[in-house]
N, C-alpha and C positions, 0 to 999 in steps of 0.2 A: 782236178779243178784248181781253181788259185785264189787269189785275192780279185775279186769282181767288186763294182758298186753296190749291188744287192747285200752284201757282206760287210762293206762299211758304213751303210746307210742304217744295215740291222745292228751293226755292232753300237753303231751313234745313237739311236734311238732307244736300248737297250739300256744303255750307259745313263741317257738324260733322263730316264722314266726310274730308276734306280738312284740316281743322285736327287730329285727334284723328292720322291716319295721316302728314301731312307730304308726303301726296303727290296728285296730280291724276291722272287717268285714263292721259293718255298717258305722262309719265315714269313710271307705276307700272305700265304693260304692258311698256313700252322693261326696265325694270328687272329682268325674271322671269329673264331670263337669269343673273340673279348668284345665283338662290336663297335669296339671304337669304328669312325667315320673313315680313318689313314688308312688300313688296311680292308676296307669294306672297298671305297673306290682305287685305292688302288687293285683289287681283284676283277674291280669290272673293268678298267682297263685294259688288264691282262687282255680281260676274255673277247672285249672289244679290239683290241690288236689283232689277236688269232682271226676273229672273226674278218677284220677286213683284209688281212694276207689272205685267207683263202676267197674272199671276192673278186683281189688283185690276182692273187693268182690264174682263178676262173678265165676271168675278160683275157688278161695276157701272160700265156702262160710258158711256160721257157723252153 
């Protein structure tokens, strides 16, 4: 495999959901426990991304 668009498009959007929220995947799951708002919606993002990759992927898939 190599460097495709799918791969700089995830790496781009990976990057701005991490710079905009201040947080990474695992400290912002570790983190749900405190309740605060920042890592409550940033976890449903997460889960909202997964969810629509694998709708994108469904419709058109590689």
């Amino acid at each position: 495999m190599g460097v495709t668009l799918k791969l700089i498009g995830g790496s781009a959007l990976f990057g701005i959901g991490w710079g905009l929220s201040g947080l990474c995947p695992g400290p912002g799951i570790t983190s749900l426990p405190t309740l605060l708002p920042g890592p409550i919606l940033f976890v449903i993002g997460l889960f909202a991304g997964f969810v629509v990759y694998r709708v994108m992927e469904t419709v058109n898939p590689r």
